[in-house]
C-alpha positions as CSV (number, residue, x, y, z in Angstrom):
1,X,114.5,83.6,125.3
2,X,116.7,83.9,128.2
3,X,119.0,86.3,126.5
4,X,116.2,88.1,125.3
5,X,115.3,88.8,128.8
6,X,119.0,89.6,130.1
7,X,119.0,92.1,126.7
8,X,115.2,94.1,127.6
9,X,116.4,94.4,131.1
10,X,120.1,96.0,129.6
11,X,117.9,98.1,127.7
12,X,115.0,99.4,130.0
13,X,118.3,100.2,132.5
14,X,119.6,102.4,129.8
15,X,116.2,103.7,128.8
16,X,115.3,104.8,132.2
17,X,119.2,106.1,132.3
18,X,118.9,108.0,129.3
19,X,115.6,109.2,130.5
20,X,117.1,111.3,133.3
21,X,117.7,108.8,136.0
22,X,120.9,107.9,138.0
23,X,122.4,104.6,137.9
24,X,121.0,103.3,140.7
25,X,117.3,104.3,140.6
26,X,118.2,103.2,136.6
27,X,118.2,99.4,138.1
28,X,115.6,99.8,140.8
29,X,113.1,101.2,138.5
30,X,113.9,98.4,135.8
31,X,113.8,95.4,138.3
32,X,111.0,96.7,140.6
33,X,108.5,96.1,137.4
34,X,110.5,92.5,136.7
35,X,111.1,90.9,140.4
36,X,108.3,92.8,142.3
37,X,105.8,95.2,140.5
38,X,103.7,95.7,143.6
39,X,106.2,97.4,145.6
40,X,105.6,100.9,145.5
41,X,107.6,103.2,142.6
42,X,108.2,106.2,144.8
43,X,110.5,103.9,147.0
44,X,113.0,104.5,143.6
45,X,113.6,108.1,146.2
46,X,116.0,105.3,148.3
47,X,118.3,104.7,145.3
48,X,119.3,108.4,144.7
49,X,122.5,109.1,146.6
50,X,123.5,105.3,145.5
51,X,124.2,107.5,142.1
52,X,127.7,108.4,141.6
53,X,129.4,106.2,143.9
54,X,127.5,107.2,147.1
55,X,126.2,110.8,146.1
56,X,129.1,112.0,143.9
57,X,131.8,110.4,146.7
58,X,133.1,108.1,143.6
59,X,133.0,104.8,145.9
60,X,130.9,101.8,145.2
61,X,129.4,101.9,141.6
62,X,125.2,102.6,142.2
63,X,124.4,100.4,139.4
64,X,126.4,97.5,141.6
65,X,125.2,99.0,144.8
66,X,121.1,98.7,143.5
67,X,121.9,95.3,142.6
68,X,122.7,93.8,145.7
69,X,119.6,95.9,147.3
70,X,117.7,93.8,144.5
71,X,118.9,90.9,145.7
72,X,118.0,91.6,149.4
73,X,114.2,92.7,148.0
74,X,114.5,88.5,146.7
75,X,116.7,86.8,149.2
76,X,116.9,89.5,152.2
77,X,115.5,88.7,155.6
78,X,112.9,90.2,157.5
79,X,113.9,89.1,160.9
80,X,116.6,89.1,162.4
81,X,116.7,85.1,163.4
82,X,116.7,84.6,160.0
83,X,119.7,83.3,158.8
84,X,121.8,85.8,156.0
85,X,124.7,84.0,154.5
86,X,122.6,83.1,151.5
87,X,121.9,86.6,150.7
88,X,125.6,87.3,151.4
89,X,127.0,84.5,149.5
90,X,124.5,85.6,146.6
91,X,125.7,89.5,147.1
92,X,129.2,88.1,147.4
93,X,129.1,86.3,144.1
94,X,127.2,89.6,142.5
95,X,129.8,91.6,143.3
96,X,132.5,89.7,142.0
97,X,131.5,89.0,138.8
98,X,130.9,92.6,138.7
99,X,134.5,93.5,139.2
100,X,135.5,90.5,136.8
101,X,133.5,92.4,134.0
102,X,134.5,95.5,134.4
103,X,137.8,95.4,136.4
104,X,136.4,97.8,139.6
105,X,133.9,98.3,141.6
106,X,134.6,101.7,142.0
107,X,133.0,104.1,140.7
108,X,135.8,106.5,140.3
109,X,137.6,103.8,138.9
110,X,135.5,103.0,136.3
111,X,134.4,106.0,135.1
112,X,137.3,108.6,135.6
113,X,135.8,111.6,133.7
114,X,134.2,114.4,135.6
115,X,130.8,113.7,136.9
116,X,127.8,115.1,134.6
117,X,129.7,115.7,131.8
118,X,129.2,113.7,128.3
119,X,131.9,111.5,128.5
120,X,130.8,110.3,132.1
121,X,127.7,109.7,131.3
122,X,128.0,108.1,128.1
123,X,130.3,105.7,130.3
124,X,127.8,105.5,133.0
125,X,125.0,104.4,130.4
126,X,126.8,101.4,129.6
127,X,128.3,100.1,132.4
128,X,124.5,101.0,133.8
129,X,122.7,98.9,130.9
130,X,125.6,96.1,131.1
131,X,124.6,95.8,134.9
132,X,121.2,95.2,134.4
133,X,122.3,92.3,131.9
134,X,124.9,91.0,134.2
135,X,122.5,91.0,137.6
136,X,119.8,89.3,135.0
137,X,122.1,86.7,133.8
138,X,122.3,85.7,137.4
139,X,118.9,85.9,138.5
140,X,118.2,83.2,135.6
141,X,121.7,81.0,136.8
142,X,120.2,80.8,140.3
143,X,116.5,80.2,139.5
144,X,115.7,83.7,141.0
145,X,113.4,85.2,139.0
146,X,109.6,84.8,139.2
147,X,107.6,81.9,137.9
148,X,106.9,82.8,133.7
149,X,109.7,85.3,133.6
């Protein structure tokens, strides 16, 4: 069951990739129906210059970069006296495993072929689909995904 989840969630990433959306509104879109469905789908608009490392700059992957913001949506704080070194650590944690899998972070690092083209985004689609299985994998370690999920 678990993996089945950690597979749909690879797969509606790569659907909604396929489908004409960057990386990063890729995981957004995916997880928004998963970890909150009442948030509002237009906010996917915030995720778009996450796509190609930061609008095309090639820095921090926006498949990575998404999930870390859907970790804040579960963990984040809403005050500042809250404390955030659990969301950190979590983020932390995220984002090394991340670079374990895949060896970078970068985006320019990790897919080197010009942006747009098909070899770029055949790359992008599965290291897109294989973050939405990743960030699943670890929603279900740490006990973070909703009651019945």
């Amino acid at each position: 069951m678990d993996n089945d989840l950690a597979t749909q969630m690879r797969n509606k990433a790569g659907e909604n990739f396929r489908n004409g959306y960057n990386c990063a509104e890729s995981i957004f879109i995916a997880f928004r129906e998963l970890l909150a469905p009442d948030i509002d789908p237009t906010l996917a608009r915030m995720f778009t210059g996450f796509g190609g490392g930061l609008g095309h700059a090639g820095c921090m992957c926006g498949a990575l970069t998404a999930s870390a913001a859907m970790l804040g949506l579960l963990k984040g704080r809403i005050s500042a006296s809250e404390d955030r070194d659990g969301c950190y650590k979590l983020t932390q944690e995220l984002h090394d495993r991340f670079e374990q899998k895949f060896s970078a972070t970068c985006c320019r690092v990790l897919n080197p072929h010009p942006f747009d083209t098909k070899e770029h985004l055949k790359n992008c689609l599965k290291i897109t689909g294989n973050t939405a299985k990743l960030l699943t994998e670890y929603l279900m370690e740490k006990g973070l995904l909703p009651q019945g999920k």
